[in-house]
C-alpha positions as CSV (number, residue, x, y, z in Angstrom):
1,X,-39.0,9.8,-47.2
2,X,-35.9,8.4,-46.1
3,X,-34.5,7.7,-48.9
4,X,-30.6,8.8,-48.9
5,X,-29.2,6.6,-50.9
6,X,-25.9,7.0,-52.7
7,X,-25.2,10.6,-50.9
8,X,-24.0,11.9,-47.6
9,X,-27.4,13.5,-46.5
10,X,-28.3,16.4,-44.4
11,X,-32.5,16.2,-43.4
12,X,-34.9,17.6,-41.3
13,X,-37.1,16.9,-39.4
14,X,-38.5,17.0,-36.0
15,X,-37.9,13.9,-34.4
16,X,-39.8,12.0,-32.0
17,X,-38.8,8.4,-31.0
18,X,-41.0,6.6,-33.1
19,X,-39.1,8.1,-36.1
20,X,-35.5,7.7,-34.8
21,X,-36.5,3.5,-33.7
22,X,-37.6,4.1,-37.4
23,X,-34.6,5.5,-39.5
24,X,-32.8,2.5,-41.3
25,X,-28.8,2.8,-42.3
26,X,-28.1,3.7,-45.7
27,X,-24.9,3.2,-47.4
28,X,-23.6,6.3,-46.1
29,X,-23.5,7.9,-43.1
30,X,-26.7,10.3,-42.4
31,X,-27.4,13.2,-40.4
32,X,-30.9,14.2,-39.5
33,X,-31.4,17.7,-37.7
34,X,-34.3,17.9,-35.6
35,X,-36.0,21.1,-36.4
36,X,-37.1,22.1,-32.7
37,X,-33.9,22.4,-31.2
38,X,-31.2,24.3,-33.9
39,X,-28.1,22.3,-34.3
40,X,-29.3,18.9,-32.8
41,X,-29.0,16.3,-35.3
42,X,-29.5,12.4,-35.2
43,X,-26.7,10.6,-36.8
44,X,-27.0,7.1,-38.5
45,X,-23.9,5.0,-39.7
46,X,-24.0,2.3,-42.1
47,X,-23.8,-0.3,-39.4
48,X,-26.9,1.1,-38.2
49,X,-25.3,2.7,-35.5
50,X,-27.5,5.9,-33.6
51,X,-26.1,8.8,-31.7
52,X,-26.8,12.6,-31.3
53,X,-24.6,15.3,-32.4
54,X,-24.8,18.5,-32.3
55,X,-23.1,21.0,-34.9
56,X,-22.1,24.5,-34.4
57,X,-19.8,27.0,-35.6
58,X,-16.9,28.5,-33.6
59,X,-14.4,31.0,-35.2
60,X,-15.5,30.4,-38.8
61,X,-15.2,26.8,-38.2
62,X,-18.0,23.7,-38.3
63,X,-17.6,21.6,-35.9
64,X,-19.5,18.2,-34.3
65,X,-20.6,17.3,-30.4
66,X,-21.0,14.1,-30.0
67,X,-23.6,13.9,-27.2
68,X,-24.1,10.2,-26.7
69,X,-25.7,7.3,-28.2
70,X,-29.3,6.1,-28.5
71,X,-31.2,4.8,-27.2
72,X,-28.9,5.1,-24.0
73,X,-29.2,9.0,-24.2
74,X,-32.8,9.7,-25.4
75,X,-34.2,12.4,-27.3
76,X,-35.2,14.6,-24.6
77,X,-31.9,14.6,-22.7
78,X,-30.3,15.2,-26.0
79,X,-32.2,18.3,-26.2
80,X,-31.3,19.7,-23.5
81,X,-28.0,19.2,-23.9
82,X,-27.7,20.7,-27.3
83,X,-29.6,24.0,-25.9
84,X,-26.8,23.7,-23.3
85,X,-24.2,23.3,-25.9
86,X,-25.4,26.7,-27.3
87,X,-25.7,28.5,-24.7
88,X,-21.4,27.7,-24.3
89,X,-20.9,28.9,-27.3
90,X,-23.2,31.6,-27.5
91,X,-20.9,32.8,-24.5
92,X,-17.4,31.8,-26.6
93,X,-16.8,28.5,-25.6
94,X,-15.7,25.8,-28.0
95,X,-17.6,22.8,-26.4
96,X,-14.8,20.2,-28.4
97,X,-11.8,22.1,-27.3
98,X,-13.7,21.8,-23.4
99,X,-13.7,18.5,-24.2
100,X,-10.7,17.5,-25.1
101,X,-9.3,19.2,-22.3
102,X,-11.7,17.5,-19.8
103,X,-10.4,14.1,-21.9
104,X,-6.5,14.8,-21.0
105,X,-7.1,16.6,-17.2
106,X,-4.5,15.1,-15.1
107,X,-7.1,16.4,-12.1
108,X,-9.7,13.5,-13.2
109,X,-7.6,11.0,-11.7
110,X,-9.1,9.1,-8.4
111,X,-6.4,8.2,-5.3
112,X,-7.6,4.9,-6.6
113,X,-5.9,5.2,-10.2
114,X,-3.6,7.1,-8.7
115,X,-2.3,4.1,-6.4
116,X,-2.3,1.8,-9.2
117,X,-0.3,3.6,-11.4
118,X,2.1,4.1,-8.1
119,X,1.9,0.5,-7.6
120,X,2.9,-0.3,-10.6
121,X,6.0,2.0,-11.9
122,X,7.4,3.6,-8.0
123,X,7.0,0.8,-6.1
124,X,9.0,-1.7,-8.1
125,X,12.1,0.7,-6.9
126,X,11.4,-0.4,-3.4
127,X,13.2,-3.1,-1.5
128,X,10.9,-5.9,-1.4
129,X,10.2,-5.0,2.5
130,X,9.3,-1.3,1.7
131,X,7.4,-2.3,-1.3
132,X,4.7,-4.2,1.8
133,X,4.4,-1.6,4.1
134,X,3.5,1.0,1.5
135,X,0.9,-1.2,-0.5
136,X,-0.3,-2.3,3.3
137,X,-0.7,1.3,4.0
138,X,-2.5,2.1,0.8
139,X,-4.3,-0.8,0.7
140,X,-5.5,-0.4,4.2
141,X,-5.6,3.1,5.3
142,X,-5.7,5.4,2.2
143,X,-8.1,3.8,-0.7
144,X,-11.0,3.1,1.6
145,X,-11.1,6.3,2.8
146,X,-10.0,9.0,0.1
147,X,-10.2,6.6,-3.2
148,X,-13.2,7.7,-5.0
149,X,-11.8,11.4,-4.6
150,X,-9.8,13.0,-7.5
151,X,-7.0,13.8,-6.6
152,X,-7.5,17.6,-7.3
153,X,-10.4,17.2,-4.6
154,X,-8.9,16.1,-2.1
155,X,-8.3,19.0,0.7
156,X,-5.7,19.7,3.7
157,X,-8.8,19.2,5.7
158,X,-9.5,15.7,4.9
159,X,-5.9,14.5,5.2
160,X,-6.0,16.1,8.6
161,X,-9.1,14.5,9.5
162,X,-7.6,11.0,8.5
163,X,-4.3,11.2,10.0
164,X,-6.5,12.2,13.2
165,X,-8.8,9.4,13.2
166,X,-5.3,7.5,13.3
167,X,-3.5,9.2,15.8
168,X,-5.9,10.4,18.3
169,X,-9.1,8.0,18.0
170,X,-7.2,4.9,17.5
171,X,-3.9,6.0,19.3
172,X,-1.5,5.2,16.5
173,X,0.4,8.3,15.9
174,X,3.6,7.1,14.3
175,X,1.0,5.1,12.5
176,X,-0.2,8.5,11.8
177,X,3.0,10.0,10.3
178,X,3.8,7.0,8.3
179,X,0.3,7.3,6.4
180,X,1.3,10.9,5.8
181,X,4.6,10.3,4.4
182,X,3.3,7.9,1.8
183,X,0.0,10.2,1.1
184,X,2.7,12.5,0.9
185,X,5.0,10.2,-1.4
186,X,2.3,9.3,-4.1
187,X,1.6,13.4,-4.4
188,X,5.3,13.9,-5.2
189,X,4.8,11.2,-7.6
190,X,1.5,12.7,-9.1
191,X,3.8,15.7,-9.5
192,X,6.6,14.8,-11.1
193,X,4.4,12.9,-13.9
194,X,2.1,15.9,-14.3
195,X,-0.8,14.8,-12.8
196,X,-1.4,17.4,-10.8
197,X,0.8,20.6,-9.3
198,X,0.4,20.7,-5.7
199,X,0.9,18.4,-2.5
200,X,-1.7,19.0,0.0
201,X,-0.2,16.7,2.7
202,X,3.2,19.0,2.9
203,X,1.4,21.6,5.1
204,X,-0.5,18.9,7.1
205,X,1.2,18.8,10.8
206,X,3.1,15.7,12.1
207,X,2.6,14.0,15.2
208,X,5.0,14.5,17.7
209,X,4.3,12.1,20.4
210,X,4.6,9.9,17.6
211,X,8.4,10.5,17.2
212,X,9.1,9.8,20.8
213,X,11.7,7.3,20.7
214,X,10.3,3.7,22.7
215,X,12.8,2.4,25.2
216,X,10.1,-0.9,26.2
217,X,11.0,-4.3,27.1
218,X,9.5,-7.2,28.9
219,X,10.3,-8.1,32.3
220,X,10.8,-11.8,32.9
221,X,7.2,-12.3,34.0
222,X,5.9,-10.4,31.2
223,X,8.1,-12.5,28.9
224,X,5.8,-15.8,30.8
225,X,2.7,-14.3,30.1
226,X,3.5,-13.3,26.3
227,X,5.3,-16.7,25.5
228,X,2.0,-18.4,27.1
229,X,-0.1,-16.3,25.1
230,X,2.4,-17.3,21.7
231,X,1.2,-20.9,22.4
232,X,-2.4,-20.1,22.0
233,X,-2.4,-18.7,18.6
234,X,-2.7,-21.0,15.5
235,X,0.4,-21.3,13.3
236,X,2.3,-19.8,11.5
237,X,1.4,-16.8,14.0
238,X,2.5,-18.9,17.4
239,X,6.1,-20.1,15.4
240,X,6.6,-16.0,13.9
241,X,5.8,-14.3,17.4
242,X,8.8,-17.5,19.1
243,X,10.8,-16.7,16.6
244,X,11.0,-12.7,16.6
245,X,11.5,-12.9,20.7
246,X,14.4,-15.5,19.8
247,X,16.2,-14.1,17.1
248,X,15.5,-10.1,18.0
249,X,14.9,-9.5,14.4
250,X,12.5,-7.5,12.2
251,X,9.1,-8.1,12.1
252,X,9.0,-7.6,8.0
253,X,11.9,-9.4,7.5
254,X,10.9,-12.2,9.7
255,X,7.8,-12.7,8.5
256,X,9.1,-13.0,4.8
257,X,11.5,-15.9,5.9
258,X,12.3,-18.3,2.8
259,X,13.8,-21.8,3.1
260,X,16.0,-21.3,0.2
261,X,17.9,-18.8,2.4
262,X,18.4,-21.0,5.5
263,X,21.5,-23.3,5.2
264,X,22.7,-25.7,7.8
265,X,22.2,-23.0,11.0
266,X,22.4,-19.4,9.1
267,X,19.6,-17.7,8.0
268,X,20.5,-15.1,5.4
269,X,18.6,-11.9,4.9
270,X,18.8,-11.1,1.7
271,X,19.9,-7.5,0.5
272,X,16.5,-6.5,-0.8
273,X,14.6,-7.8,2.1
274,X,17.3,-6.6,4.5
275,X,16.9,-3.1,6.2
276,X,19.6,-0.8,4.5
277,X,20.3,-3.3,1.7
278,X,22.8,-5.3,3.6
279,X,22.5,-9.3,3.2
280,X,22.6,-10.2,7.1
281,X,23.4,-13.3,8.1
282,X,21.6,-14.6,11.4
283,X,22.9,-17.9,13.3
284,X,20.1,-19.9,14.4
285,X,20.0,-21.3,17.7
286,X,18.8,-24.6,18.7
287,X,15.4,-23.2,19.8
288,X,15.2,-21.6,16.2
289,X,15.8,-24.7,14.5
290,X,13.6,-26.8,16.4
291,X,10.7,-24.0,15.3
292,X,11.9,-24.4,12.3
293,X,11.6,-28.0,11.9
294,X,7.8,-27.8,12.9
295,X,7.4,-25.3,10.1
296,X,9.0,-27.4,7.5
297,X,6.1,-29.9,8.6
298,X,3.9,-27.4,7.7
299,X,5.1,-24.9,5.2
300,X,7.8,-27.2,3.5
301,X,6.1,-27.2,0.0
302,X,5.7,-23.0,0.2
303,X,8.2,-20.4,-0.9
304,X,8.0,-18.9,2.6
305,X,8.8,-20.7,6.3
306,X,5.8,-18.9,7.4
307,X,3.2,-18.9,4.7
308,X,0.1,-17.1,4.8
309,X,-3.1,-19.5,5.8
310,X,-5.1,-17.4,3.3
311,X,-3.1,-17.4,0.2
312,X,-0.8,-20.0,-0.8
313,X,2.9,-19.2,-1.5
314,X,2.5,-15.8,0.2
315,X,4.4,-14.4,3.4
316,X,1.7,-14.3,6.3
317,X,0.2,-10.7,6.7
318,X,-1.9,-11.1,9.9
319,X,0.8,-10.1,12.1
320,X,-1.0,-6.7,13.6
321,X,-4.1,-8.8,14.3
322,X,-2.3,-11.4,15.6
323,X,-0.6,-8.9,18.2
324,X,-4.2,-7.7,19.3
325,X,-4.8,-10.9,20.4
326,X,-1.8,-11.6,22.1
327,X,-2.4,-8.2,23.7
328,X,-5.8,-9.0,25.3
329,X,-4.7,-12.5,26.4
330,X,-1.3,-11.8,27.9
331,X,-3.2,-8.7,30.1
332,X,0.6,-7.0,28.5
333,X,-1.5,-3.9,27.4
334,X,1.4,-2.3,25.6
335,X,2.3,-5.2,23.7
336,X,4.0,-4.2,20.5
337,X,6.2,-7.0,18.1
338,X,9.3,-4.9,17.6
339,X,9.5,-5.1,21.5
340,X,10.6,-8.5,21.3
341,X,13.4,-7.3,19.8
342,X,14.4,-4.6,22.1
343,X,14.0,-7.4,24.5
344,X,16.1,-9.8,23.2
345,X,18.8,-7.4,22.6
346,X,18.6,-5.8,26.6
347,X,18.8,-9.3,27.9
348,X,21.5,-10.4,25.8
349,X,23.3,-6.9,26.8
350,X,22.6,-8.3,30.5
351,X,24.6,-11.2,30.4
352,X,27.3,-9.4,28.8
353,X,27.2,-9.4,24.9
354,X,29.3,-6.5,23.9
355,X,27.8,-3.5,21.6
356,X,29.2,-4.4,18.8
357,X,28.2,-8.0,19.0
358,X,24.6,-7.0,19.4
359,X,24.8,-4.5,16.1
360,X,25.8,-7.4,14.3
361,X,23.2,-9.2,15.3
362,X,20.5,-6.4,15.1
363,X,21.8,-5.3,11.5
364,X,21.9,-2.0,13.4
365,X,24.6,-0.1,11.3
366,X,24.8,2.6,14.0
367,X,25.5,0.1,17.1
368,X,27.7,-1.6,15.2
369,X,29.5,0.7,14.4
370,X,30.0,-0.3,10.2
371,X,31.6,2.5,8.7
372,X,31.2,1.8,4.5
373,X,34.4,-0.5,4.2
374,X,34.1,-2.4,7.4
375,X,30.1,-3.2,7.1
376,X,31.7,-5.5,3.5
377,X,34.7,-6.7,5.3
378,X,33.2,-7.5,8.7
379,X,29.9,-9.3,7.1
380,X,31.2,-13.0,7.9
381,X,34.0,-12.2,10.8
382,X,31.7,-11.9,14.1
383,X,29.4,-15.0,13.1
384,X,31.0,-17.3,15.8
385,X,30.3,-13.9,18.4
386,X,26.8,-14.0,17.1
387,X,25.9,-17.5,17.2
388,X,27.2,-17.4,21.1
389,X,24.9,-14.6,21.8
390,X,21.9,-16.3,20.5
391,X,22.8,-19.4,21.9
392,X,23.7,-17.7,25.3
393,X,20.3,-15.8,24.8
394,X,18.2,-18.8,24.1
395,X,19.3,-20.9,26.9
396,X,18.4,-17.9,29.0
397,X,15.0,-17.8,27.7
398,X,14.8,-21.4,28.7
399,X,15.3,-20.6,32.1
400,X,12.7,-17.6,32.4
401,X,9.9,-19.8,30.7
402,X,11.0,-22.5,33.3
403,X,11.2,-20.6,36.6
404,X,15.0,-22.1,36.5
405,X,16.9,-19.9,39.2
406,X,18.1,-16.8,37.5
407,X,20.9,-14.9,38.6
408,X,20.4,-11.0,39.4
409,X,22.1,-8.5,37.0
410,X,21.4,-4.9,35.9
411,X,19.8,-4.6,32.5
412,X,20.9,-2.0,30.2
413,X,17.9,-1.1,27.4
414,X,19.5,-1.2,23.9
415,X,17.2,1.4,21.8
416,X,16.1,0.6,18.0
């Protein structure tokens, strides 16, 4: 009965699933249509390989649905998929064409592929800084809550809901706006490689209150109570906190320190790391160095001064948690890191570093005052002006975290 032999064989027969465990491969590939459901056939290749197809004609044409293979689709799921199968075409739909298209739909991709293939060819464009923040942020804020969705699913509504939760539940909205913008980013992305052809974050609302610009610092008994709470954290978290407060710079670019760019008393930001793309060069005071020389103690074999105590050889990331900590412990209940460097630069400002010293210092292009020819020509010419600040600015620290006398003066707030 089931001999086909020698020929490409078309049977029939209605199956059952003591026949199909039955059927042995031939020589040839063979096809055996199940007589209680028209077009359903079970199809056996030489390597004894079983699936169910189903055959149909559309516009003059035979054609083959593959529904699946056996025994991981069984006979009566098969079925009803090929009675399903006729009733598309029945109503002019070419089930292989459907699936083809279904195959190549941009709209099937998840956030989560999405992200990957973000990761992978935009992010590389990045400075090395940028690169961080936006896998933190999708990482962190975006896969766990929308990743599973395509990205044709997901709705205005649920980005608003998200960038809610962020803002208003947890009071982080510039937070808020920055998960937006990269939401907002990838879409763009999705778009200009086809993937989908609309942005649903464009007509999502921004969060104002999170634009107001901070103008925070630390009064001198603050400064006590934060440094004191520095000293109870574990390294490298205790030496990066010292280190931001001493140096007034960024928290990324801090945190991503390496010993190959620290000669003699200059640490050198390099241009991809560096805000703007501008190498910075940043004197180091003797408070810095002797941090620094407890770090080499500890971190000396890594890449990174202040290598993560998870991962070896990477930055440290813990940073935000870190700062909760200090938060709760210092009773400083609108501690923030980049304060410290508000604070350094209003202190230095008080005992009488001029504005463009502090730019310099800062890498702030604005209070600088670098136009495009001087921010090259000026790069190495104020590092004896900078090196006095910080020294001038460390010594002063010294004082506040000894109760030294301290002379008064008005304090002008330098912004960002």
């Amino acid at each position: 009965m089931n001999n086909f032999k020698n020929r490409k064989s078309v049977a029939k027969k209605k199956l059952n699933n003591s026949y199909i465990k039955s059927v042995q491969p031939q020589e040839k590939r063979i096809e055996i249509y199940d007589t209680l459901v028209a077009g359903l056939a079970l199809r056996v290749t030489p390597t004894g390989h079983k699936s169910f197809v189903y055959r149909y004609r559309y516009k003059n044409k035979i054609k083959r649905f593959t529904i699946g293979t056996y025994p991981k689709i069984g006979l009566a799921t098969a079925r009803n998929e090929a009675k399903n199968l006729s009733y598309e075409v029945n109503n002019g739909t070419d089930p292989m064409a459907e699936k083809k298209k279904a195959r190549y739909d941009p709209g099937s991709v998840t956030l989560n592929e999405l992200a990957k293939e973000f990761k992978g060819k935009y992010l590389p464009t990045l400075r090395k800084g940028t690169r961080y923040e936006y896998a933190r942020i999708i990482d962190k804020e975006l896969i766990p809550t929308l990743g599973s969705f395509e990205i044709k699913e997901i709705s205005r509504h649920q980005v608003i809901n998200l960038l809610d939760k962020k803002a208003y539940d947890e009071g982080y909205p510039t937070m808020a706006n920055r998960i937006r913008s990269r939401l907002s980013k990838m879409y763009s992305f999705a778009i200009d490689r086809g993937l989908i052809d609309y942005n649903p974050v464009i007509s999502t609302p921004k969060y104002s209150a999170g634009e107001n610009k901070r103008d925070r610092y630390y009064e001198e008994d603050e400064i006590k109570k934060l440094w004191k709470a520095f000293e109870n954290q574990e390294d490298p978290a205790r030496s990066i906190f010292k280190m931001l407060l001493l140096t007034g710079q960024r928290k990324g670019e801090t945190s991503r320190m390496k010993w190959e760019c620290i000669q003699d008393d200059v640490w050198t930001i390099p241009a991809e790391d560096a805000k703007g793309k501008r190498a910075h060069d940043v004197p180091l005071s003797p408070s810095a160095l002797e941090i620094l020389k407890e770090m080499r103690l500890r971190s000396g074999k890594s890449e990174y001064v202040f290598e993560s105590p998870v991962i070896k050889n990477r930055p440290v990331q813990e940073v935000k948690r870190v700062a909760e900590h200090i938060r709760k412990e210092s009773k400083v209940k609108d501690f923030r890191p980049h304060d410290l460097r508000r604070t350094a630069a209003t202190y230095m400002a008080k005992l009488g570093v001029e504005r463009t010293v502090l730019g310099k210092i800062l890498n702030h292009k604005g209070l600088a005052g670098d136009g495009q020819v001087t921010a090259i020509y000026d790069r190495h010419s104020y590092m004896d002006e900078k090196r006095r600040a910080l020294i001038l600015w460390s010594n002063h620290l010294k004082g506040i975290l000894s109760e030294e006398e301290k002379k008064e003066a008005r304090i002008y707030r330098i912004g960002r």
